[in-house]
N, C-alpha and C positions, 0 to 999 in steps of 0.2 A: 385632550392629551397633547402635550407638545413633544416636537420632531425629539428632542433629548429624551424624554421620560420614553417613547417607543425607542429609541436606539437599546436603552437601558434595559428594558423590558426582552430585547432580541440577544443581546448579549447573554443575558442571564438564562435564557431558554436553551441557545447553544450552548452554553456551561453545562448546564443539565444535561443534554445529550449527551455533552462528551465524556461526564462524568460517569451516565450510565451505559455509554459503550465499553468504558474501562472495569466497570461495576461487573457488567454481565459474564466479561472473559476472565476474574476474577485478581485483577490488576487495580494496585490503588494508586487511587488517583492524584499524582504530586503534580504541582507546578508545570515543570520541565513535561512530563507525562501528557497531561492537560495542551499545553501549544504543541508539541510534537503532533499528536491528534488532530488538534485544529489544522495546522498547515497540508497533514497527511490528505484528511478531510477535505480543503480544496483544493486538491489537483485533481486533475483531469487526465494524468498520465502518469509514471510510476517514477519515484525521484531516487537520485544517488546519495550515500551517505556524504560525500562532496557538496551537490547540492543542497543537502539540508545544511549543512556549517554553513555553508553563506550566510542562508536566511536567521541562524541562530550565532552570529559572529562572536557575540561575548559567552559563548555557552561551554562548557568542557570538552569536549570530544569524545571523552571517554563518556561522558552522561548520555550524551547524543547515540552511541553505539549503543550501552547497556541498554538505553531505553528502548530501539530498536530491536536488541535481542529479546528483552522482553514480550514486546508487541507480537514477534514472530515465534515465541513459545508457546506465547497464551491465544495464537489464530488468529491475531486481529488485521497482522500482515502477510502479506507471505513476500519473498523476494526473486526475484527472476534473473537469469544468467541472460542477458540478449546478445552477449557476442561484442558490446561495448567494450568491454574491460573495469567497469564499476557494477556491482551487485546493484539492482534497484529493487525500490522495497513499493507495494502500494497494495491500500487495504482489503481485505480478504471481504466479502459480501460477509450479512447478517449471519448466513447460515450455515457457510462455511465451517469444515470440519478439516482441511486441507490433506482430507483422505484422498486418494486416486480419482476417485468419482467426482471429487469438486473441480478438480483441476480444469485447467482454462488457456488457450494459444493465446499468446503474445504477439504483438506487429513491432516493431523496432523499423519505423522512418529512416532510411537512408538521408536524406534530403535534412531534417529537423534535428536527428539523433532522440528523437520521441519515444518510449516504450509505451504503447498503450495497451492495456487488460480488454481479453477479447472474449467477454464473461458468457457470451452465448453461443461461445463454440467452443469446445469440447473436446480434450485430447483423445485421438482416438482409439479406441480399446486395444492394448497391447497383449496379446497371448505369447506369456514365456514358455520358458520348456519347464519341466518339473522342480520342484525344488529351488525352483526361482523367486522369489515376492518381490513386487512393485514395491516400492516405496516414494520414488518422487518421479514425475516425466517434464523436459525441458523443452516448448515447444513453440521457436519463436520465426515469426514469419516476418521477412524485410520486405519491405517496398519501399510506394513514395504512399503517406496519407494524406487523409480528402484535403486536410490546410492547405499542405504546400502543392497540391493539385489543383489547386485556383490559382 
């Protein structure tokens, strides 16, 4: 098999995924939808509606947004207040139900301006008074992360 026919072969597997990540949250699968997911899919930290225009420069903006509010209706993102001044969005785990109990602290880089998902810590159990219901907790921790600590 040559280097092209596997490129071709990997491409079209990651379509698949991303077709049935958008499948699963009950989200069909357009275009626009499809690369929004892909780029979502390789970050490594939580990106700004700003930042996604960049990367999608001929794209509408209002497409860009709906698609975003989408994604974050149907759980596939959730988005985070870090104290920037831009909402950032990055994808919600498999199993995510973005009920209280999913929820997950945030680091926000002084140093980078980085937001990363800190999936295996845990916001910590808040007990209201009565007649209160949780509904979302905001919980973003600053420093300097490991990169710019080299």
């Amino acid at each position: 098999m040559s280097f092209k026919q596997t490129e071709i072969i990997e491409i079209s597997k990651m379509k698949k995924e991303i077709d049935n990540k958008l499948n699963l949250k009950n989200i069909k699968p357009t275009a626009m939808r499809q690369l929004v997911l892909q780029v979502l899919t390789e970050q490594k930290t939580a990106i700004s509606l700003p930042e996604l225009e960049q990367k999608f420069e001929k794209a509408d903006k209002a497409t860009l947004y709906r698609t975003l509010k989408t994604f974050q209706e149907n759980k596939l993102i959730h988005s985070i207040e870090d104290g920037s001044g831009s909402l950032r969005y990055a994808l919600c785990q498999d199993n995510c139900k973005c009920a209280p109990e999913d929820l997950h602290v945030h680091f926000l880089c002084t140093k980078c301006n980085q937001t990363f998902c800190l999936n295996d810590i845990p916001v910590p159990t808040i007990n209201l008074p009565n007649r209160f219901s949780l509904e979302s907790v905001n919980m973003v921790v600053k420093g300097i992360c490991s990169n710019c600590k080299k």
